[in-house]
C-alpha positions as CSV (number, residue, x, y, z in Angstrom):
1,X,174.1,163.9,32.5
2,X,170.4,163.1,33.5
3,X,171.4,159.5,33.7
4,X,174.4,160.1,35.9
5,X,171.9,162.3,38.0
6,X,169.3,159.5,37.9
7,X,172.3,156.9,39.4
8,X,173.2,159.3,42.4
9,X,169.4,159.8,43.6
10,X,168.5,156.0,43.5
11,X,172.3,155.7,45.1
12,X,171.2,157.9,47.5
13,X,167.4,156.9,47.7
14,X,168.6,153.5,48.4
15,X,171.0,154.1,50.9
16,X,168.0,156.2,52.9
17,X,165.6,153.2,52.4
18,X,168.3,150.8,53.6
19,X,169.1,153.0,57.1
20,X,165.3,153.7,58.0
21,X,164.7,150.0,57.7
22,X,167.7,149.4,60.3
23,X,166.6,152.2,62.4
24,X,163.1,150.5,62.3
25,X,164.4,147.4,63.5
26,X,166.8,148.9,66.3
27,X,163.2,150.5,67.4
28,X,161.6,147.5,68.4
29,X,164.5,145.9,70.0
30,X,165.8,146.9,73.7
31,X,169.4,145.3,75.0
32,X,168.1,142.0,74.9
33,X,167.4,141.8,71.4
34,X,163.8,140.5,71.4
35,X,162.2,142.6,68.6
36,X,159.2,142.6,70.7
37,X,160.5,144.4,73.7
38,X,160.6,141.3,76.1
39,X,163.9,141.3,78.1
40,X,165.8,137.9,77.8
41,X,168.4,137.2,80.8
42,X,170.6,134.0,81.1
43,X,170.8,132.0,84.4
44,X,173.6,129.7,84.1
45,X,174.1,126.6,86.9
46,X,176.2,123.8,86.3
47,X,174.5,120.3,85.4
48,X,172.5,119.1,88.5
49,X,169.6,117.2,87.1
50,X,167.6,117.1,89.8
51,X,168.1,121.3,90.0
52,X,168.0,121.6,86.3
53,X,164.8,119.9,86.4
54,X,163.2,122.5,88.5
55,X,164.5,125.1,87.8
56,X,162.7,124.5,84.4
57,X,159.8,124.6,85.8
58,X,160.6,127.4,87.7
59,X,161.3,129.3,85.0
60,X,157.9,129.0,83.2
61,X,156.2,129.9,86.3
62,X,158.4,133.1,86.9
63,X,157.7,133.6,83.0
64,X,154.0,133.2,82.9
65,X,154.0,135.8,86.3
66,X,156.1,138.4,84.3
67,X,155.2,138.1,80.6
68,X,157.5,140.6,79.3
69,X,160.8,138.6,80.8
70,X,162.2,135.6,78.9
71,X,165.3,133.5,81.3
72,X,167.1,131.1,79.6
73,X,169.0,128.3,81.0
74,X,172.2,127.4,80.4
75,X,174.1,124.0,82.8
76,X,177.7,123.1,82.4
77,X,179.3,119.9,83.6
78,X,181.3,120.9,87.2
79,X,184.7,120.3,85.9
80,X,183.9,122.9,83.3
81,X,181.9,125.4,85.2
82,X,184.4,127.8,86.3
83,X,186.6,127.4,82.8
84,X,183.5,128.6,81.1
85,X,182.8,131.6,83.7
86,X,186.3,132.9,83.1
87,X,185.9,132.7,79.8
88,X,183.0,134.4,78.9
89,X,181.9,136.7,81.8
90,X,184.6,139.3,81.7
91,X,183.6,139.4,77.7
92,X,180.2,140.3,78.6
93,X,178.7,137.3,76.9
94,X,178.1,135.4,80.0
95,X,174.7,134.8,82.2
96,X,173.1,137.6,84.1
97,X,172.5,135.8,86.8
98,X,174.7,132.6,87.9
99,X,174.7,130.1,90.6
100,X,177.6,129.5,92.0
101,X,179.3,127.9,95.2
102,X,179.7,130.0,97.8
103,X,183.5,129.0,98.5
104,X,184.2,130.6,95.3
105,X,183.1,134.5,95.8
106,X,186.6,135.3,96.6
107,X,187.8,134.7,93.4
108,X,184.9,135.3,91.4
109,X,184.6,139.0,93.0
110,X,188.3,139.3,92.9
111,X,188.4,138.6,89.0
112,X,185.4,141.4,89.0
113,X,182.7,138.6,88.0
114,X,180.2,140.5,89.9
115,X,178.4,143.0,91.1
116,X,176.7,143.6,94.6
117,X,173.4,142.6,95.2
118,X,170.8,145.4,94.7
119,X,170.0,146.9,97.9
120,X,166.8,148.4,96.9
121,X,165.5,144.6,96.4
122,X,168.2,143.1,98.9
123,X,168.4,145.1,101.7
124,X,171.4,143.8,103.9
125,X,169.1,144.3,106.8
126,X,166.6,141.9,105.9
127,X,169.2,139.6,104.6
128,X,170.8,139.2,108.2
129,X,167.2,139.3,109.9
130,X,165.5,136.3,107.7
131,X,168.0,133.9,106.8
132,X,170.4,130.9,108.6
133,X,173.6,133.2,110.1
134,X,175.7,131.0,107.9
135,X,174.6,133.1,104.5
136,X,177.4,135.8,106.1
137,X,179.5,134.1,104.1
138,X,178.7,135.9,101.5
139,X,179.0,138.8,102.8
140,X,182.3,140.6,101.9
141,X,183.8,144.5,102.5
142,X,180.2,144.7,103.9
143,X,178.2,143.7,101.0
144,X,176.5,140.4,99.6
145,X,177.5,139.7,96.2
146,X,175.1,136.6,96.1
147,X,172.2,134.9,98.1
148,X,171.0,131.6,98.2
149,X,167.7,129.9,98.1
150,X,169.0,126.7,100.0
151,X,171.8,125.4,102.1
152,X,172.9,122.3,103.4
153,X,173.9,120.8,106.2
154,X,176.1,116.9,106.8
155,X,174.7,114.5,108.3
156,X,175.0,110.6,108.6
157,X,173.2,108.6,106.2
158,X,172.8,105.0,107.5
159,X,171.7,101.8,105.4
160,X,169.1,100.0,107.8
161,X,169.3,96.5,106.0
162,X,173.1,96.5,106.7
163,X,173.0,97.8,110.2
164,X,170.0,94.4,110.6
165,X,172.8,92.2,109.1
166,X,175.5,93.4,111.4
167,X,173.2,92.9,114.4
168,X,173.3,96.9,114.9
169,X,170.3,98.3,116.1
170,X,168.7,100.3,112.8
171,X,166.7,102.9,115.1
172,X,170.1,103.4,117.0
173,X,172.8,105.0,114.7
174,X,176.3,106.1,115.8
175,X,176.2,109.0,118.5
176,X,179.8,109.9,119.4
177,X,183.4,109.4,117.6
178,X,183.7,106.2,119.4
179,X,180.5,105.2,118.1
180,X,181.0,106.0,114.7
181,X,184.4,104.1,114.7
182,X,183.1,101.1,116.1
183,X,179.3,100.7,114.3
184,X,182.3,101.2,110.9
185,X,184.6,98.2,112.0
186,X,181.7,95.6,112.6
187,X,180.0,96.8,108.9
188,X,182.8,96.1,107.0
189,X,183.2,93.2,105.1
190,X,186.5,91.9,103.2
191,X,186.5,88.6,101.6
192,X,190.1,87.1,101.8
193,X,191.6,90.5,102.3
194,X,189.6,92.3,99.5
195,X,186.6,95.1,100.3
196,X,183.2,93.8,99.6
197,X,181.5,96.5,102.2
198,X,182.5,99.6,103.2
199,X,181.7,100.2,106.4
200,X,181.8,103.9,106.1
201,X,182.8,105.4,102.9
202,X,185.8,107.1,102.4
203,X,186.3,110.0,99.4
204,X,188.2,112.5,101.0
205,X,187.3,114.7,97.8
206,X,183.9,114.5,98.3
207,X,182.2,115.5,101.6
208,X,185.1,114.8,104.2
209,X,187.1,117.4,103.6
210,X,184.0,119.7,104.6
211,X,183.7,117.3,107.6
212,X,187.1,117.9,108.8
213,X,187.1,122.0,108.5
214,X,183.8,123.1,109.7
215,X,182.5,119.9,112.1
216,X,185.7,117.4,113.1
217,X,188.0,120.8,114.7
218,X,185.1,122.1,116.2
219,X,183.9,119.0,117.7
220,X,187.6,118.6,118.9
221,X,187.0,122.2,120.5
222,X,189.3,123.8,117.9
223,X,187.9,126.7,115.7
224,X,188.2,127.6,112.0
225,X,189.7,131.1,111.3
226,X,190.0,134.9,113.2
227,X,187.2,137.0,113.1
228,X,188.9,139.3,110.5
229,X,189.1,135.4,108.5
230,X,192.8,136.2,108.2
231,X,194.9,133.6,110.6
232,X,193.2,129.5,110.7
233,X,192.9,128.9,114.2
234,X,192.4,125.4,114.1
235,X,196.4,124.9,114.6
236,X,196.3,126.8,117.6
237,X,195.5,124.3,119.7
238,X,195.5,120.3,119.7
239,X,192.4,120.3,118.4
240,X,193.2,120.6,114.5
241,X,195.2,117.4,115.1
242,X,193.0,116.0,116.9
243,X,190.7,115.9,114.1
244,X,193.0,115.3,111.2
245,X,194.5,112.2,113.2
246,X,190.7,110.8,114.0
247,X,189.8,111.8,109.9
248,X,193.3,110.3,108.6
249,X,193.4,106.5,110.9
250,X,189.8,105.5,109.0
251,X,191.8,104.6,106.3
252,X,194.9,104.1,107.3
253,X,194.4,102.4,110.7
254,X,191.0,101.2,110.6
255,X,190.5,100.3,107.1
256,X,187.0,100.6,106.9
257,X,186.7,102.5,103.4
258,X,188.7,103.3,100.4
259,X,189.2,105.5,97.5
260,X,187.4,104.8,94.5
261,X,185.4,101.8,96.0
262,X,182.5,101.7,93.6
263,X,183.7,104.5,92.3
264,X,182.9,107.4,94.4
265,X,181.3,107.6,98.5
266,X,177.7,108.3,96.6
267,X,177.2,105.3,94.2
268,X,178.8,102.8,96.8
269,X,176.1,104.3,99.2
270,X,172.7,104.0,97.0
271,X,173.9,100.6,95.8
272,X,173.8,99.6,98.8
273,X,177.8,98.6,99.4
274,X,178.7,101.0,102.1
275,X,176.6,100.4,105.0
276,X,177.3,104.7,106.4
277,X,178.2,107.9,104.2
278,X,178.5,111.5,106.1
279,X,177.2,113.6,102.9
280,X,175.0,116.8,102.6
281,X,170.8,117.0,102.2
282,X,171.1,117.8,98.6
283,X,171.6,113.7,98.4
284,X,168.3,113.6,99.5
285,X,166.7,114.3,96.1
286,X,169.4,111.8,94.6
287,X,168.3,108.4,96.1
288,X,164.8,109.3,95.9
289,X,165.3,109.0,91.8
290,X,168.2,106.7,91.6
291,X,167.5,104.6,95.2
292,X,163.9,104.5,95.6
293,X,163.7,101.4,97.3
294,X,167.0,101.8,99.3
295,X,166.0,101.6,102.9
296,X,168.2,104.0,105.3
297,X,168.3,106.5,107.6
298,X,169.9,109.7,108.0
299,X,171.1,111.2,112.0
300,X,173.0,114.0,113.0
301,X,176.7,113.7,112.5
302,X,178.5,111.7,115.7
303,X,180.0,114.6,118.1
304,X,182.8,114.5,120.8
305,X,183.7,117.8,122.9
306,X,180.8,119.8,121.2
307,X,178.1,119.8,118.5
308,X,178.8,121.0,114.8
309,X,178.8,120.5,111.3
310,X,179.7,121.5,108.0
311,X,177.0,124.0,105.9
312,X,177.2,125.2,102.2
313,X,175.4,126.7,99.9
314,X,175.3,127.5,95.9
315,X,174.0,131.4,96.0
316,X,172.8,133.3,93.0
317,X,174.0,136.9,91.7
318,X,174.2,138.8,89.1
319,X,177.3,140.0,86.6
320,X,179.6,142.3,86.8
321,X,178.4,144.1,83.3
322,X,174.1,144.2,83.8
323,X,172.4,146.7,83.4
324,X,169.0,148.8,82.3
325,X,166.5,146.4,81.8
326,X,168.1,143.2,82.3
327,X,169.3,144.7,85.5
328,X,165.5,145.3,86.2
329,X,164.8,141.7,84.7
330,X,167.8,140.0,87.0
331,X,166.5,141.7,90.0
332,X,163.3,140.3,89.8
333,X,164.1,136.8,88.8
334,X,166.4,136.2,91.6
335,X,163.9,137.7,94.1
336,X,160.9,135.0,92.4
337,X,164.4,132.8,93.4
338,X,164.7,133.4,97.1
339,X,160.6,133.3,97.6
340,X,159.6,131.3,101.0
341,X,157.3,129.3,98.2
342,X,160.3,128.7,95.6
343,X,162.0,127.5,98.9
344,X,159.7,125.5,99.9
345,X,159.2,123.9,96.3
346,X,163.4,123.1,96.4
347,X,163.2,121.2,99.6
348,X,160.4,119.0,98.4
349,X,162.2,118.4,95.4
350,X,166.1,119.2,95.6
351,X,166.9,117.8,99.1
352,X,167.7,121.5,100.2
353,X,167.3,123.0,103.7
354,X,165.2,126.7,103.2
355,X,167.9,129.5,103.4
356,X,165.4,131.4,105.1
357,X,165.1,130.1,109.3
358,X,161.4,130.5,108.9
359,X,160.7,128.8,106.3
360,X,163.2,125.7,107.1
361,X,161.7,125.7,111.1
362,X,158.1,124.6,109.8
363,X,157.0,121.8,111.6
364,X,156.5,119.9,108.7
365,X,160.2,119.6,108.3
366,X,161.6,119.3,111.6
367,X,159.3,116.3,112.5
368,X,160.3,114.6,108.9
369,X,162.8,111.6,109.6
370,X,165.0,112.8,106.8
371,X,165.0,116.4,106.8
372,X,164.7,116.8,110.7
373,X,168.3,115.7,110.9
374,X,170.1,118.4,108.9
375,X,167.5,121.0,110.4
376,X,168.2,120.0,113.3
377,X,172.1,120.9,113.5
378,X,171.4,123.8,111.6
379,X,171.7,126.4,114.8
380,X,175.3,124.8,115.0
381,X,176.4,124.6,111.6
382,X,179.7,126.6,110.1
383,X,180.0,127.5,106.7
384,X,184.5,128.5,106.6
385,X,185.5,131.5,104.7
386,X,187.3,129.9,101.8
387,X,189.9,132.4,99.7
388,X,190.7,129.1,97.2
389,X,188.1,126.2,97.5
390,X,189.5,124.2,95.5
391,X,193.2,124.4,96.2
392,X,191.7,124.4,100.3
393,X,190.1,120.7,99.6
394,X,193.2,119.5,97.6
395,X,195.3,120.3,100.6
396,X,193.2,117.9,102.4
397,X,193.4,115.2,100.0
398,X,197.1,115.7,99.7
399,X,197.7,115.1,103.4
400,X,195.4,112.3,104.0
401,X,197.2,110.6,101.0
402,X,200.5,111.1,102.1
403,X,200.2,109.4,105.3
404,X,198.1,106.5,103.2
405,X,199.9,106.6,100.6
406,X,203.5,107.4,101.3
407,X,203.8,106.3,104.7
408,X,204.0,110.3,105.7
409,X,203.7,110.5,109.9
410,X,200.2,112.1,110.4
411,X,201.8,115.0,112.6
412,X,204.1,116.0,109.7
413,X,201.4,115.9,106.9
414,X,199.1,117.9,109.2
415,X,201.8,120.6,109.7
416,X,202.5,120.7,106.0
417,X,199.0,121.4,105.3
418,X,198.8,123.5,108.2
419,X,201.6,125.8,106.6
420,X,200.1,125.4,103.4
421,X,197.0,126.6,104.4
422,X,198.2,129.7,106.2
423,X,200.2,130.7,103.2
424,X,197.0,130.7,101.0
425,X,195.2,133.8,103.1
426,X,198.1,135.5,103.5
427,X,198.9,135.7,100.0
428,X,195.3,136.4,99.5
429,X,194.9,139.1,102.0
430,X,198.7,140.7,101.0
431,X,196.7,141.7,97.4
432,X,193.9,143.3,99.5
């Protein structure tokens, strides 16, 4: 009997041992898991290097400035960015704070990815007082759901040596339509029929696309969507043709780029085998590490009726599911984010234009050859109000390939993306 009694008391003496050491350890640990009580948050951005890079560096400083936060950073390849989101954030195992393109809040809100931006740390006051007009774009049912610490603008980028070789004046780029399609016809070079230099390259998937919604109809004098973003306007008038027909006849009537020369508009530009690009100021950072010696310029982007271009921005926010102290934690890291002195340190090293108008006006980077372009066009840049980003770009590379491609008159391609496109926000708005 005394050894039965003996085998329920170190039964039980064991079992009280065993949960005081497990409510010892849950003591030292808050949400994060650190047993130390420093909050650990995830920032997530896809694979960038020359972002990744700094935002290393970044991190340790924001670190050493608030010792009892840990970030870690997690990248992605592109392709897989979204896949990965969708996967893991409604799960709750996601980032805390992730970096995404702007053209994608729609969705990522709609799939209830996010949460609104703190207004005790981002007022919406502020927001609208201290940064580029553009960031509205963020704004939706009368809340920002993310905020960036750069944006970018298109411009030209212009190789010098091939401008020389063409007998083109280097200090004299392309000012007008006209311009742009003529300086492109006396840069290309075929050999017996065959491309040997582009003279303006030609990746509809890349930066063109952006050139055709938010700069090309409103150069024509077109405009991009309602005030209420529900109806595109740029079919209202003969402007959205207008535009389409002058993107479309590079390739098929001029012939002065191609598809998948050199493999994409970027490496046929730093290797020096398209002699003109249009492409944003986050290329900036790009060729300083991978063209150092490539000598070229960058201008405004060639106008016609009026003055425009095409901006962006990747924004940061925060998930749908933090909160308590990693809340606290997020909060503060993407404020140490949006800093004037973190934006000035992404400019200098990213290629990024300052999301805030004060701290992208400084002298010191409207007088710089490179940057002063994209800064300069900023006052009359547009930023569209996607609902599908990426199914909004394929419709442009659909229509420009059907009239390259499959011999598709440009007025019937355009009206089928036209229709296409108006189809997209009504659905979208019809679940609203």
């Amino acid at each position: 009997m005394g050894g039965v009694l003996l085998k329920k008391f170190l039964s039980v003496f064991l079992f009280l041992a065993i949960a005081m050491v497990i409510v010892g350890c849950s003591k030292g640990k808050d949400s994060s898991g650190e047993a130390d009580g420093t909050v650990t948050i995830e920032y997530w951005q896809y694979a960038y290097k020359a972002k990744v890079d700094l935002m290393d560096e970044l991190i340790k400083e924001f670190e050493d400035k608030n010792p009892g936060i840990k970030v870690k950073q997690t990248t992605f390849p592109y392709e897989q960015y979204n896949e990965k989101v969708a996967t893991l954030v409604p799960a709750g195992r996601g980032p805390d704070v992730i970096n995404l393109y702007y053209g994608w809040l729609p969705k990522y809100i709609d799939s209830g990815y996010l949460q609104p931006l703190p207004e005790d740390t981002f007022p919406v006051d502020k927001i609208e007082s201290e940064y580029f007009s553009l960031v509205n774009a963020a704004k939706l049912d009368d809340k920002y759901w993310a905020i960036p610490t750069a944006v970018r603008t298109l411009a030209l980028f212009y190789n010098k040596d091939l401008f020389e070789k063409a007998g083109l004046d280097p200090n004299n780029p392309p000012k007008t339509w006209d311009e742009l399609v003529d300086y492109a016809k006396k840069l290309t070079v075929r050999e017996n029929g065959k491309l040997v230099t582009e003279g303006m390259a030609y990746e509809i998937g890349a930066q063109l696309n952006n050139w055709f919604y938010d700069a090309l109809v409103y150069q024509a004098g077109g405009q991009g969507l309602s005030e209420d973003r529900k109806q595109i306007l740029w079919d209202d008038t003969p402007a959205g043709l207008e535009a389409f027909t002058y993107l479309v006849e590079f390739g098929s009537k001029h012939k002065v780029g191609e598809s998948g020369f050199y493999t994409d508009d970027v490496t046929a530009f730093k290797t020096g085998n398209a002699a003109m690009n249009i492409d944003g100021s986050f290329r900036l950072g790009t060729l300083a590490t991978d063209a150092p010696d490539l000598n070229y310029g960058v201008a405004p982007l060639p106008s016609y009726k009026e003055k425009a271009t095409q901006s962006s921005f990747w924004a940061n926010g925060i998930t749908a599911k933090v909160e308590g102290e990693k809340l606290e934690a997020s909060k503060k890291f993407l404020a140490f984010l949006t800093s004037d002195e973190v934006m000035e340190r992404w400019i200098d090293e990213v290629g990024e234009l300052p999301a805030k108008e004060a701290v992208a006006t400084q002298d010191k980077y409207v007088n710089d050859p490179l940057y002063g372009p994209f800064i300069e066009q900023l006052p009359y840049a547009n930023a569209q109000f996607y609902v599908d980003e990426t199914a909004q770009r394929q419709y442009v590379i659909d229509a420009v390939n059907e009239v390259l491609l499959n011999g598709v008159l440009i007025e019937d391609a355009y009206n089928d993306f036209a229709a296409k496109s108006q189809k997209l926000y009504d659905d979208y708005w019809s679940k609203k």
